[in-house]
MARDODREN-47891 format. One record per residue: x, y, z of N, C-alpha, C in turn; residue in three letters. Coordinates in nm, 4 decimals. Layout:
! MARDODREN-47891
REC       nxx       nyy       nzz      caxx      cayy      cazz       cxx       cyy       czz  rest
REC         X         Y         Z         X         Y         Z         X         Y         Z   ALA
...
***
This chain:
! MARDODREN-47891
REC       nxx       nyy       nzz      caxx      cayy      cazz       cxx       cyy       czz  rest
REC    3.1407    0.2490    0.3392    3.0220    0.2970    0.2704    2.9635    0.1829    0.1875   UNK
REC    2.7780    0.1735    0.1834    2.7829    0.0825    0.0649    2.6369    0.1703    0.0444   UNK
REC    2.6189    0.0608   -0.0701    2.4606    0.1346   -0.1641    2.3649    0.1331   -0.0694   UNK
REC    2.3628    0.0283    0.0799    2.2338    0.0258    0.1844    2.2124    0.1717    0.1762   UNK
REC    2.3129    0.2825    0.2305    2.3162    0.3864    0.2736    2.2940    0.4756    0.1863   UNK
REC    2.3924    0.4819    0.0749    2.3452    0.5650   -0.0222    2.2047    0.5620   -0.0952   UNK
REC    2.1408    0.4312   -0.1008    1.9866    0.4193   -0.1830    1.9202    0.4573   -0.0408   UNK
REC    1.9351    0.4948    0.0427    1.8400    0.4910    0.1891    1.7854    0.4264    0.2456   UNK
REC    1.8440    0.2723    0.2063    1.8039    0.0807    0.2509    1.8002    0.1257    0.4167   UNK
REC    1.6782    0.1561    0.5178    1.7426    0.1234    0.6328    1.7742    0.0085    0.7119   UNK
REC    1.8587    0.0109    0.7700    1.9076   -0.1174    0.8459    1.7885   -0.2408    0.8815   UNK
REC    1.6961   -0.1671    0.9390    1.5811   -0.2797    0.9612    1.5371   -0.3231    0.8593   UNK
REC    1.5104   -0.1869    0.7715    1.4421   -0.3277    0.6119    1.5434   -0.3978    0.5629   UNK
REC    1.6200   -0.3569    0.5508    1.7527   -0.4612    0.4754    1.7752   -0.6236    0.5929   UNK
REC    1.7345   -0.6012    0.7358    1.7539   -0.7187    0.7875    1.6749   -0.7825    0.7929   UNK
REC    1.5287   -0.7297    0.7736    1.3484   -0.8124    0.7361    1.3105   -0.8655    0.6188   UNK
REC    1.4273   -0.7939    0.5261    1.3757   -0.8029    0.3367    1.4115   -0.9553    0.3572   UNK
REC    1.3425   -1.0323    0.2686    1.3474   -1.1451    0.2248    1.5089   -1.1766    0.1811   UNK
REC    1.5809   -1.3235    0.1406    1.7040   -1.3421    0.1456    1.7310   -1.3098   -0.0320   UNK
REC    1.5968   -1.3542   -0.1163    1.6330   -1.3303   -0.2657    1.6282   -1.1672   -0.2735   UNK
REC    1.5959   -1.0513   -0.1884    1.6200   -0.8985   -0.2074    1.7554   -0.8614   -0.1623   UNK
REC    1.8072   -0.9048   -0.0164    1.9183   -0.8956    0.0007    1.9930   -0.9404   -0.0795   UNK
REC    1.9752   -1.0106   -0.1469    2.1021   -1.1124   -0.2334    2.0911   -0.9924   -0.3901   UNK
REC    1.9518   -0.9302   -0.4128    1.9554   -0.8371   -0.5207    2.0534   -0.7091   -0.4562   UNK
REC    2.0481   -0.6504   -0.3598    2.1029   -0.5487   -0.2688    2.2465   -0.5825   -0.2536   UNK
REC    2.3060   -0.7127   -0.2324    2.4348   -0.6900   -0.2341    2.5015   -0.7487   -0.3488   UNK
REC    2.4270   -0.7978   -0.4600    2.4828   -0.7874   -0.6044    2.4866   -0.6643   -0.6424   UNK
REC    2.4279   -0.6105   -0.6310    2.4501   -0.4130   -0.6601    2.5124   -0.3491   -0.6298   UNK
REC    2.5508   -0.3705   -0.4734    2.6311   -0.3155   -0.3646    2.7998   -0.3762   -0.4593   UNK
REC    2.8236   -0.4773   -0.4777    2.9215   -0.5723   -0.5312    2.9748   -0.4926   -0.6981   UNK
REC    2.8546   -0.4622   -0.7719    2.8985   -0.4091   -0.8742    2.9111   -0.2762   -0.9099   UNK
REC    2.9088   -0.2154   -0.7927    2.8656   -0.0607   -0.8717    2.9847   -0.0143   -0.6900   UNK
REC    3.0648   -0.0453   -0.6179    3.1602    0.0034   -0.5186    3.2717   -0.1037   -0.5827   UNK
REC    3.4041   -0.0798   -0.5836    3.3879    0.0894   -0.5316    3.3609    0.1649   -0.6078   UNK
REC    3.3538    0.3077   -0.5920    3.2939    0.3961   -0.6477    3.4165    0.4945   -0.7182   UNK
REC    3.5407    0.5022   -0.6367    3.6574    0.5204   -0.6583    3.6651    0.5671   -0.8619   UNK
REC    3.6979    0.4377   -0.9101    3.6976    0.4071   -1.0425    3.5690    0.5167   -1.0873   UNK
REC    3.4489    0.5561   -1.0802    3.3148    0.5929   -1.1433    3.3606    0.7755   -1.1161   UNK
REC    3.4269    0.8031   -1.0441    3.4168    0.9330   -0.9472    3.3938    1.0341   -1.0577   UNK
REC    3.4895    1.0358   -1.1631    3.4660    1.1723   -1.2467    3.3313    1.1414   -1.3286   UNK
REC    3.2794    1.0426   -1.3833    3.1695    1.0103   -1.4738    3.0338    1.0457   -1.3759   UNK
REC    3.0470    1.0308   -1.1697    2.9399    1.0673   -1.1263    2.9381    1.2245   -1.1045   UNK
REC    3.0712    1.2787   -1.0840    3.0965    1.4817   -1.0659    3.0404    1.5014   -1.2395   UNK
REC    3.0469    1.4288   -1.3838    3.0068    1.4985   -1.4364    2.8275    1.5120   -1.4472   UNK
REC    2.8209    1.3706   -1.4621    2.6390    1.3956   -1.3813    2.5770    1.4502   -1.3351   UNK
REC    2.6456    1.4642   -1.2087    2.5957    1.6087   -1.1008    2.6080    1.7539   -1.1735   UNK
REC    2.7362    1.7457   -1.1807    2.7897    1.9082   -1.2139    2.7282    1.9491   -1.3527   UNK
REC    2.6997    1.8510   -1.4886    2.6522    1.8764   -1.6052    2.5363    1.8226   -1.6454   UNK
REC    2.5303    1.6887   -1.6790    2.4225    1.6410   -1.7354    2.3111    1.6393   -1.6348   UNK
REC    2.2839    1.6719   -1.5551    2.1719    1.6422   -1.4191    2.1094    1.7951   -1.4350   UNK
REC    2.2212    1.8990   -1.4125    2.1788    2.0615   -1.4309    2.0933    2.0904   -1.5917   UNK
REC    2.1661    2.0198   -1.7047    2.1156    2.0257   -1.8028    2.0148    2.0367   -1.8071   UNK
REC    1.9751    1.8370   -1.7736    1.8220    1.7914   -1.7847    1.7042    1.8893   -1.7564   UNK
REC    1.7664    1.9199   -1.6310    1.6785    2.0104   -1.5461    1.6176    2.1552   -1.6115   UNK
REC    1.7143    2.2098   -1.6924    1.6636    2.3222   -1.7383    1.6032    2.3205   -1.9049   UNK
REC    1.6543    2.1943   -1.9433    1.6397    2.1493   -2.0899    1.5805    2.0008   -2.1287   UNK
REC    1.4697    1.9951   -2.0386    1.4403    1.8340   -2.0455    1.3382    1.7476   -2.1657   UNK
REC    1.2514    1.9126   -2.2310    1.2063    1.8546   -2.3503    1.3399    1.8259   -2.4321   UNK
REC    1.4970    1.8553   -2.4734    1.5774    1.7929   -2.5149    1.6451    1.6949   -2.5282   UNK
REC    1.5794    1.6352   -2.4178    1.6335    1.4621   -2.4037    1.5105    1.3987   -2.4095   UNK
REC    1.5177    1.3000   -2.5408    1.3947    1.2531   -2.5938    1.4392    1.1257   -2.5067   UNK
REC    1.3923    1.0817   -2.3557    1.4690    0.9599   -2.3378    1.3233    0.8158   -2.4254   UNK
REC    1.2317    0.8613   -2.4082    1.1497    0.7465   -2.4698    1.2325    0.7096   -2.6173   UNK
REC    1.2897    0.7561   -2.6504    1.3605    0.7103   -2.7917    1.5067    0.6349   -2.7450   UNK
REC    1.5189    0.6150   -2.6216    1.6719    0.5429   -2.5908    1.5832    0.3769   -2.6748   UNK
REC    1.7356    0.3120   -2.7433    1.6684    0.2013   -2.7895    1.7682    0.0824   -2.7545   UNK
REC    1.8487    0.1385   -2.6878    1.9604   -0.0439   -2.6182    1.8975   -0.0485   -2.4448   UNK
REC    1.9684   -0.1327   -2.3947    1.9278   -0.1499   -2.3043    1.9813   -0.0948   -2.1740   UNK
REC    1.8889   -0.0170   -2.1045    1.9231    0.0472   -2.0222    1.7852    0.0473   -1.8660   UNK
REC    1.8653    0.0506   -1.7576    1.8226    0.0366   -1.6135    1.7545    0.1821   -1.5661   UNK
REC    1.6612    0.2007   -1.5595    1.6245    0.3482   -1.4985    1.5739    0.3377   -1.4091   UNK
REC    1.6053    0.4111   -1.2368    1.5241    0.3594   -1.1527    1.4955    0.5163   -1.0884   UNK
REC    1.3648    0.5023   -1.0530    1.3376    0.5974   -0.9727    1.2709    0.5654   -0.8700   UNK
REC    1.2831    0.6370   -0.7362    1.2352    0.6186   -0.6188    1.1813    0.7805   -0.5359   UNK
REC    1.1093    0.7146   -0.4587    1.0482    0.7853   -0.3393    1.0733    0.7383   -0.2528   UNK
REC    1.1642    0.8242   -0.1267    1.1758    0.7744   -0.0316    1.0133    0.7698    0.0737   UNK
REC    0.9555    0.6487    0.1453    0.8237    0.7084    0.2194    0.8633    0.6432    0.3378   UNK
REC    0.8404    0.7206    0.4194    0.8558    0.6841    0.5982    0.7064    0.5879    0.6029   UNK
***
């Protein structure tokens, strides 16, 4: 398994992307698998804080996070 698959990298873009994206793609891939070590911190995500958000999201003031933190969101588009 790696992040190609899980972020939905398909095979062709990952072999067309330029060499400085791949090289971003498998520094990521490199730091975040295995996944092993993360397993209960991602079941509580799913199972709690994700359901939370969802029903309680004016409660998470995230514009007030003030260290530094990565947020990414995507659309997958064919």
């Amino acid at each position: 398994m790696n992040l190609k698959t899980i972020f939905g990298i398909e095979q062709d873009a990952y072999k067309n992307a330029a060499s400085d994206e791949k090289q971003k793609i498998d520094s990521l891939n490199k730091t975040l698998l295995p996944i092993k070590p993360r397993k209960p911190g991602i079941i509580n995500d799913e199972k709690v804080t994700k359901l939370d958000m969802m029903t309680n999201y004016d409660r998470y003031p995230l514009e007030q996070i003030t260290v530094p933190a990565l947020i990414i969101h995507a659309k997958n588009v064919p």
